[in-house]
C-alpha positions as MATLAB code, in Angstrom:
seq = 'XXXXXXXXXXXXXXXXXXXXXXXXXXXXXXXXXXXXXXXXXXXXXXXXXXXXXXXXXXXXXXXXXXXXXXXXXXXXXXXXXXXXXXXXXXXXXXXXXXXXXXXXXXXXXXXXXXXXXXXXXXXXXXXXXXXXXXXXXXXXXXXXXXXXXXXXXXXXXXXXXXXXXXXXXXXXXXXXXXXXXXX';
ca = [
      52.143   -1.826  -29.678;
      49.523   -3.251  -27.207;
      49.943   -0.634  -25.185;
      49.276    1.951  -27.479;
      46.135   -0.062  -28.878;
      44.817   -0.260  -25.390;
      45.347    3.522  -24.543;
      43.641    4.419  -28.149;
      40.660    2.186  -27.499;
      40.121    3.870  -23.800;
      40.471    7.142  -24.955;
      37.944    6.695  -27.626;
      35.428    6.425  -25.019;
      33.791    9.559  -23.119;
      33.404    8.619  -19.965;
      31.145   11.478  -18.285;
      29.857   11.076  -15.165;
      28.089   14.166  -12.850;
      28.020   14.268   -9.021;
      25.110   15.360   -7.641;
      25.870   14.546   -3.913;
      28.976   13.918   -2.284;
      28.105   14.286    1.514;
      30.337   13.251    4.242;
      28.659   15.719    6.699;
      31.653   17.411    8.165;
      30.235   20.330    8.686;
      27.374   18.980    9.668;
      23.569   18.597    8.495;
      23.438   20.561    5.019;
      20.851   23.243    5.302;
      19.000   21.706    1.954;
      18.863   18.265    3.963;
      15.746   18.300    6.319;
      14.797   15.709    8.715;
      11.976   14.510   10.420;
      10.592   12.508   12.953;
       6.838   10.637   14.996;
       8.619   11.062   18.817;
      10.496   14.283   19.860;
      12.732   12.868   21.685;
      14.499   11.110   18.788;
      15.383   12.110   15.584;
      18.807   11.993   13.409;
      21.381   14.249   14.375;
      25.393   15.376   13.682;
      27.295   13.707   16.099;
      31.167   13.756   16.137;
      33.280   11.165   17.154;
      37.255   11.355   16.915;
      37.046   13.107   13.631;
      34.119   11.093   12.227;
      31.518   12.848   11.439;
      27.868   11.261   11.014;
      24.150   11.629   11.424;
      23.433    9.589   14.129;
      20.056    7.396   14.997;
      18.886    5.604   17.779;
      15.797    4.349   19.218;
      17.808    3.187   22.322;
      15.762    4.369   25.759;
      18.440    3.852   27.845;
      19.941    0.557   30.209;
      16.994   -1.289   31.448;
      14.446    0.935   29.511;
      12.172    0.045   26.891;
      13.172    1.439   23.314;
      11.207    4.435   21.296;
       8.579    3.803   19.132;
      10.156    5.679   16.424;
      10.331    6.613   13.207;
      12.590    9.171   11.550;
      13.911   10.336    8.021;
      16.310   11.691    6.895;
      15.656   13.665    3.148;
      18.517   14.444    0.772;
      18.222   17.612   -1.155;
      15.642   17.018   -4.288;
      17.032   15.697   -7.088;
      15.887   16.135  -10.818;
      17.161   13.035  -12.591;
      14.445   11.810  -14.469;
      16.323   11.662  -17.792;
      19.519   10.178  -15.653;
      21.052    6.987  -15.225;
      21.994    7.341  -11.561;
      23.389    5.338   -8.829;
      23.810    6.111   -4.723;
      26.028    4.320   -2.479;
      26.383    5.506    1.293;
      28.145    4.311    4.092;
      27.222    3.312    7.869;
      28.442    2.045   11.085;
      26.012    0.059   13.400;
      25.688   -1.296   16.904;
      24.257   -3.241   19.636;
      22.212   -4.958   16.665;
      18.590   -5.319   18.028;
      17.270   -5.501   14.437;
      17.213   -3.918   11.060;
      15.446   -0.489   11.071;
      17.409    1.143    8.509;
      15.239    1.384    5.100;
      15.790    3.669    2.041;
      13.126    5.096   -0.226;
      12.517    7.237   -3.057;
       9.813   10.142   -1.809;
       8.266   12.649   -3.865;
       8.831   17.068   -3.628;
       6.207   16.694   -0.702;
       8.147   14.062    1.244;
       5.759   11.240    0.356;
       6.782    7.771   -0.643;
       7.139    6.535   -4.063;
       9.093    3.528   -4.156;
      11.174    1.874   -1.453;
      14.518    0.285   -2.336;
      15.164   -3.233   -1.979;
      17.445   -3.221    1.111;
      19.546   -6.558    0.336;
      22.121   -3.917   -0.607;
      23.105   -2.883    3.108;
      20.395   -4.880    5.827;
      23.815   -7.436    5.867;
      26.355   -4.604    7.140;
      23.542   -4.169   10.078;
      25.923   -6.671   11.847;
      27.093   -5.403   15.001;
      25.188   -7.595   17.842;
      26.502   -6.660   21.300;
      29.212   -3.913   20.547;
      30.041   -0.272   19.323;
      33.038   -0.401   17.051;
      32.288    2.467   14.842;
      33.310    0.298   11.915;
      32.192    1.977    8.382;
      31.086    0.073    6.028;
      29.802    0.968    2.592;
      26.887   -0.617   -0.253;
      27.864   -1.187   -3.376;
      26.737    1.280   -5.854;
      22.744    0.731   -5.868;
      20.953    1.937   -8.972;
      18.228    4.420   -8.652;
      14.751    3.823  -10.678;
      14.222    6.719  -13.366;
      11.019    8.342  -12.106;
       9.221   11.014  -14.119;
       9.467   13.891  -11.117;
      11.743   15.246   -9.116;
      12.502   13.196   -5.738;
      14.467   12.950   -2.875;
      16.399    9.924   -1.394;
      15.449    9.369    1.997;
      16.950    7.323    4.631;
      14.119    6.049    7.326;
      14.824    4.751   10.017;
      11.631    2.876   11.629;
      11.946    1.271   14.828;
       9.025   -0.612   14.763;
       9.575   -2.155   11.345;
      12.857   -3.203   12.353;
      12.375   -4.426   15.907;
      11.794   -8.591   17.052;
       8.723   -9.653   18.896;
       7.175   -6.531   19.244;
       9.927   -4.757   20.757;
      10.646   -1.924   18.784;
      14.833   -2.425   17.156;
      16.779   -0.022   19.333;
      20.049   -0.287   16.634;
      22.020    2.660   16.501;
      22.688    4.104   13.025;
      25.578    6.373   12.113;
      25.261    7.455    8.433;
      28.747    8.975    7.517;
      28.327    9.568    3.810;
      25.941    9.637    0.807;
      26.951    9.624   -2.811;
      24.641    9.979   -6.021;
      26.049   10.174   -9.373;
      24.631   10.468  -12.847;
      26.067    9.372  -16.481;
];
């Protein structure tokens, strides 16, 4: 009897929830994805490793060489979910930890910022200090703000933001997926 009164009181509800991006980039950068970048030498890009696929950033200038002064971005696709209650989670793997240059913000249809998001959500699973592991490790779901225009999510990484003593952070960042989804 329990059992039935449990799967009647489930099914009563409507659970509806829409994807709007479920990227794992195997087949590497969408074409609606764009990316940009302040030094052309470095700027996010597919790499492949074992399987894993990822977009890939680094500020690192090589053994014994200073890092980049960098900063590049990488835009989703825009998204119109002003009406939405929405939610994006994304994974990473990090290392050789010399800081956290990894932020996330919300930027308009002309790429400019609107509102950054508060990066307590993933600046802990920046952790990797002297090693390369390529250990994935996801945020929790992080809840996007409901903004009156159309907007992409863009992931910045900013070496001089991120870096310690005015060395710029030379962490490397391998984004290997990004999901939004709407109820």
């Amino acid at each position: 009897m329990r059992t039935l009164l449990l799967f009647l009181m489930i099914s009563s509800f409507s659970f509806s929830q829409e994807i709007l991006i479920s990227e794992n980039f195997s087949e590497g950068l969408p074409e609606d994805w764009t990316v940009e970048t302040t030094n052309s030498q470095r700027n996010w890009m597919f790499k492949n490793f074992r399987d894993f696929n990822y977009m890939q950033m680094s500020a690192f200038g090589g053994r014994g060489k200073p890092g980049y002064k960098v900063k590049a971005i990488l835009h989703t696709p825009l998204l119109d979910i002003s009406d939405k209650e929405c939610k994006l989670k994304f994974s990473f793997a990090d290392a050789y930890k010399n800081g956290q240059p990894l932020y996330v913000s919300i930027t308009n249809a002309q790429k400019k910022p609107i509102k950054n998001l508060n990066p307590k959500d993933w600046e802990s699973l920046v952790n990797n200090e002297a090693k390369y592991d390529n250990n994935e490790e996801s945020t929790p779901w992080i809840s996007l703000p409901k903004i009156q225009q159309a907007y992409h999510i863009s992931f910045i990484y900013d070496s001089q933001k991120g870096g310690k003593k005015s060395k710029p952070s030379t962490t490397i960042i391998q984004l290997s997926e990004v999901d939004v989804w709407c109820e």
